[in-house]
N, C-alpha and C positions, 0 to 999 in steps of 0.2 A: 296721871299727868299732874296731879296737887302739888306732891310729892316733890315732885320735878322743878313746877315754879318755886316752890319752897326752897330748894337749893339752892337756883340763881341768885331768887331774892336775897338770902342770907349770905352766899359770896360777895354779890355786886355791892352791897349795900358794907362790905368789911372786906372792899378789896387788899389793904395791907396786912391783914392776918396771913399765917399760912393754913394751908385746908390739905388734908387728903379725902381720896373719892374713891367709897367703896361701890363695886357694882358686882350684883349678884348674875355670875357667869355661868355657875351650873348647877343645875337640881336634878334630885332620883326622889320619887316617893314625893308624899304630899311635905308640901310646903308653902308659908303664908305668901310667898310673894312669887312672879315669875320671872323668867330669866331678863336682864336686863335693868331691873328695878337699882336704884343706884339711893345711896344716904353719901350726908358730907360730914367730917369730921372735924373739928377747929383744936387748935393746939391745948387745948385745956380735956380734950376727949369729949366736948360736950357735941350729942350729934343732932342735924336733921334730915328726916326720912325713916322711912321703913324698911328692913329687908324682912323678919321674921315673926313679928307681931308682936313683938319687944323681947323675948328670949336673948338675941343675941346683941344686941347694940349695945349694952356696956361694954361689952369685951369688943367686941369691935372697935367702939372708942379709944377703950385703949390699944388696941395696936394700930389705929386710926394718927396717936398720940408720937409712936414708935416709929412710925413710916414719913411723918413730918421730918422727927430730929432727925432721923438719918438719911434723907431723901431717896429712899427705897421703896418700891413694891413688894407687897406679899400674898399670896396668896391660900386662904385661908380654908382652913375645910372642918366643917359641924355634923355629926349624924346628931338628928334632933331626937329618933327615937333614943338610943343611950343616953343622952344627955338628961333629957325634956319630956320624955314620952311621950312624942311626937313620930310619926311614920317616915322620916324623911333624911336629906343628905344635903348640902349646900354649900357648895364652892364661893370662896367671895371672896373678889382679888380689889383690895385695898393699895391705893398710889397717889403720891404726892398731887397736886392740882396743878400745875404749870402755870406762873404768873403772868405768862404770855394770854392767857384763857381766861384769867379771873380781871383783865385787865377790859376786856368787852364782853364780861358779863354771861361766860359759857360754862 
């Protein structure tokens, strides 16, 4: 739930930036966060939140970065063991924030 007010706060508080909102939609095998866990990304890729215990937030950032300028969704898929050597799998679908949302603070 930190996490959580953490994003608000950093929307509300830069509501003319733009943001895209990663949330982690689905997992197989172990993995640092659970389904639902969300980070916010700002136009510069820099992120707040957690989805993976820092393994993947760079890259996130940047297609965080990717899904601003083009105002697309994507969504994203990690096996952490291949990657990380990690036991796991993790779907994260990354999407613009709607100014409509960042304008009361959601």
């Amino acid at each position: 739930m930190k996490a959580l007010q953490q994003i608000i706060r950093r929307v509300a508080e830069n509501p003319s930036r733009p943001w895209a909102l990663a949330t982690l939609v689905q997992t197989e095998g172990s993995t640092y966060r659970k389904l639902g866990a969300r980070l916010v990304v700002d136009s510069d890729g820099g992120t707040t939140g957690v989805l993976s215990g820092g393994c993947l937030e760079e890259e996130i950032g940047r297609h965080g970065r990717d899904v601003i300028a083009n105002a697309a969704p994507v969504l994203l898929s990690f096996d952490t063991k291949r990657l990380y050597g990690c036991d796991g799998q993790l779907k994260i679908l990354v999407e613009p924030l709607p100014a409509r949302l960042r304008v009361v603070g959601i």
